[in-house]
N, C-alpha and C positions, 0 to 999 in steps of 0.2 A: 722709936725715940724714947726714952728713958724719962720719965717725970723731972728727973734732979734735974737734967742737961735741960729740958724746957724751960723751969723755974729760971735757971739762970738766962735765958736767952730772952725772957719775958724782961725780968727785971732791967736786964741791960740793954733794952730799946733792940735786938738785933737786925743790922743791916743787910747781911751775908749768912745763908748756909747753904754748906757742901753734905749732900746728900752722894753723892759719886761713890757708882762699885759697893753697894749695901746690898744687893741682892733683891732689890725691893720688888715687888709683886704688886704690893699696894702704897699708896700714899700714906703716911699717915697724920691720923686726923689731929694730936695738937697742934700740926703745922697752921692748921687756921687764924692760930690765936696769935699769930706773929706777924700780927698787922702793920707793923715798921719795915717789913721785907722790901730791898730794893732787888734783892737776885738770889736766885733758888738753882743751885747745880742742882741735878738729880740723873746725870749720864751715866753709862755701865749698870743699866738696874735691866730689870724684867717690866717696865709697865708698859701695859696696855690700854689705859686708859687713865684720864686724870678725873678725880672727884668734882663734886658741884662747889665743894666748901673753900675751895680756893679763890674763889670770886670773891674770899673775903680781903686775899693779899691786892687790893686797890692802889697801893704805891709801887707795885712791881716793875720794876726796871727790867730787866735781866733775867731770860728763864734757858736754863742749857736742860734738854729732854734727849742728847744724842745717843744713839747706840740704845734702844730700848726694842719694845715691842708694840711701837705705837700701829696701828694700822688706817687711821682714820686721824684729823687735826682733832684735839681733845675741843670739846664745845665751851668749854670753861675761859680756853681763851679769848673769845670775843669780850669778856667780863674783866679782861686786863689791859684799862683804856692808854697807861701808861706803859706799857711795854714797848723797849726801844730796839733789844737785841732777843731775838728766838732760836735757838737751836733745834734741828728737829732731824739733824743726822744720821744715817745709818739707823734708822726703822722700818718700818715694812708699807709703809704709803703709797696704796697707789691713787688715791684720790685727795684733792683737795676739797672740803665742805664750801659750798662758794659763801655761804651765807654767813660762816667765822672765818674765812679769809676777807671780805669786805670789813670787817670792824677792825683791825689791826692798822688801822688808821698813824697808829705813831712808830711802827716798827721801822726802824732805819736800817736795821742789819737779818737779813731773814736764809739760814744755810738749812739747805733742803737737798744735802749730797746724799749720796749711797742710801737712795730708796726705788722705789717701783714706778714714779710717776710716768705716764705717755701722754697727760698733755695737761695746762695750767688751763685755770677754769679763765675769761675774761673779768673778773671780781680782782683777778690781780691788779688790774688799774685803780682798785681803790686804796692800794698801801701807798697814797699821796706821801710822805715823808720817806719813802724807802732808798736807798744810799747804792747797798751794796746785797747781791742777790746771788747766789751758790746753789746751780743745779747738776755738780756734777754726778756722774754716774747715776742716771736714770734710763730713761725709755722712752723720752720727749721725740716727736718727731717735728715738731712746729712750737714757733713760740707766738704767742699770741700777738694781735694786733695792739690791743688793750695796753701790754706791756710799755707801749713805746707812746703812752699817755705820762707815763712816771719821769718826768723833766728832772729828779734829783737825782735818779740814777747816773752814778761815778764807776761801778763796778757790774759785770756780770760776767759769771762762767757757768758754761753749759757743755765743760768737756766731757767727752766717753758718752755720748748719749746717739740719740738717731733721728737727727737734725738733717731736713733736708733742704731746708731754706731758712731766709729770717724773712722777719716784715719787710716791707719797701718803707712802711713808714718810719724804720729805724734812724733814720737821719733827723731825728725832730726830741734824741735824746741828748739835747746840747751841752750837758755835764759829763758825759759819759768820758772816761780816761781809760781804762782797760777793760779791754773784751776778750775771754777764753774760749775758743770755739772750738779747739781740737779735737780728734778725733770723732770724729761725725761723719755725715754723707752728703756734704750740700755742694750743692752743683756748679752753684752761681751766688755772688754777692750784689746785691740787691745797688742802685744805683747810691740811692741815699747815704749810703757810707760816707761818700767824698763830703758828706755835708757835717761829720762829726769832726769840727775846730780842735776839739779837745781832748782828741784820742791817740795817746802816746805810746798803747802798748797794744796788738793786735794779732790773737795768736791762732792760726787758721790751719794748724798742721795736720797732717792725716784727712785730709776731705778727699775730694773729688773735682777741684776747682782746675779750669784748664787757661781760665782769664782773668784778670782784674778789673771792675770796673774802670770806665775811661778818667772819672773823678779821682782817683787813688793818690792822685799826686795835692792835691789840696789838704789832705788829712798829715798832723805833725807827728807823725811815726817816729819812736824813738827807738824801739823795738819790736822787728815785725819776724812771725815766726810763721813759714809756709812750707817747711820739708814734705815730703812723702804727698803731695799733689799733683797729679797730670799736667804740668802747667806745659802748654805748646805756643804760647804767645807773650811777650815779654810787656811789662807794664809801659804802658803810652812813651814814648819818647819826654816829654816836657817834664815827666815826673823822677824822671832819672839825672836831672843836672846836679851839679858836685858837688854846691853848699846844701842837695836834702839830702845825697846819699852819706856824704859826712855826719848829718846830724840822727844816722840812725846808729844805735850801739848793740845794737846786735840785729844781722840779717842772714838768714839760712833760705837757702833756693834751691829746689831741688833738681838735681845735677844737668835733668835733661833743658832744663829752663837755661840755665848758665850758656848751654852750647849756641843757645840762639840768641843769649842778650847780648853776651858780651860782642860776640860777633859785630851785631848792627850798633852797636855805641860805636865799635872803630870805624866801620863804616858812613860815620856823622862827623869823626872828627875832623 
């Protein structure tokens, strides 16, 4: 960064800078002095590490690090109490630090797509404020128990990964609204499902699932997405009456499932 372009950025309180696709290698350091920072892009660069002198940005809202060379969470973030949204994108992570994933305490939005992870440390249960969670494309085979401590979670996707089950205790995330679980390997859905009130969108395509839990019909599915599943058993009868299947706006079934549901519905009529 050029002296003049600082000066000005000093002088005029700055809120915002776009650091994006600079080629950066290293951080650099008069970024310190821009202690007004609410959000710092810095996506499409080379870093592999972030400096200690950032601990100075303490109003930090908003950090985008996607598409870099991160391999490890930089330790500097534990030092950004106000951080709401983190990007951490397309880097090469395959571990979580537990000890600077517990201080992220105010993160609401945390995307942690297109890296190496195979499993989140339990220290995930301490991102208390976190909203909305983006694990696609990793290497996850399990998602923590810990996870389903986070009652504000509304969002998670954990497509393209190697998922072979969820918690049982997932029914005790009563905010939760859409769940991405495509492509994966999971066998079975855990019962607790039928206890999320508030999940309108459920997208379970490409597993390995051959049943639905018995609960299925309690959850207000608006959109349920189940193609490319072994399904050999049709969802519970009481969960198929016409004011739910009406209120879903998009349902995909895969083909062999159809030959046996439709069937036993005329069969009831």
């Amino acid at each position: 960064m050029e002296e003049p372009q600082l000066v000005r950025l000093l002088h005029g309180g700055a809120r915002s800078l776009n650091l994006s696709g600079r080629d950066l290698k290293y951080v650099p350091m008069p970024i310190c002095r821009l202690k007004t920072l609410l959000a710092l892009e810095m996506k499409n660069n080379y870093l592999n590490t972030l400096p200690d002198f950032l601990s100075n940005l303490v109003d930090l809202e908003i950090m985008n690090l996607g598409n870099n060379n991160l391999m490890e969470l930089p330790k500097v973030l534990q030092h950004m109490i106000k951080l709401i949204k983190l990007h951490l994108f397309g880097n090469r992570l395959t571990y979580l630090n537990p000890t600077v994933l517990s201080k992220l305490k105010s993160v609401v939005f945390l995307n942690l797509n297109n890296n190496q992870l195979m499993e989140l440390p339990p220290e995930i249960g301490c991102l208390e404020s976190l909203q909305v969670l983006s694990l696609d494309r990793n290497k996850l085979q399990q998602l923590p128990t810990e996870l389903c401590t986070l009652t504000r979670l509304t969002e998670i996707r954990a497509t393209h990964n190697e998922l072979q089950s969820l918690p049982l205790e997932i029914g005790y995330l009563s905010e939760l609204s859409r769940l991405f679980l495509s492509q994966n390997n999971i066998k079975e859905l855990p019962e607790g499902l039928g206890k999320l009130r508030k999940l309108f969108v459920l997208d379970i395509a490409g597993n390995e699932l051959r049943i639905f839990p018995t609960e299925t019909h309690n959850i207000p599915l608006r959109e349920l997405y189940c193609e490319a599943n072994p399904l050999l058993e049709q969802i519970p009868v009481h969960s198929v009456q016409e004011e739910e299947i009406l209120s879903l706006k998009v349902l995909y079934i895969f083909a062999y499932f159809l030959k046996t549901f439709i069937p036993f519905i005329k069969n009831h009529l």
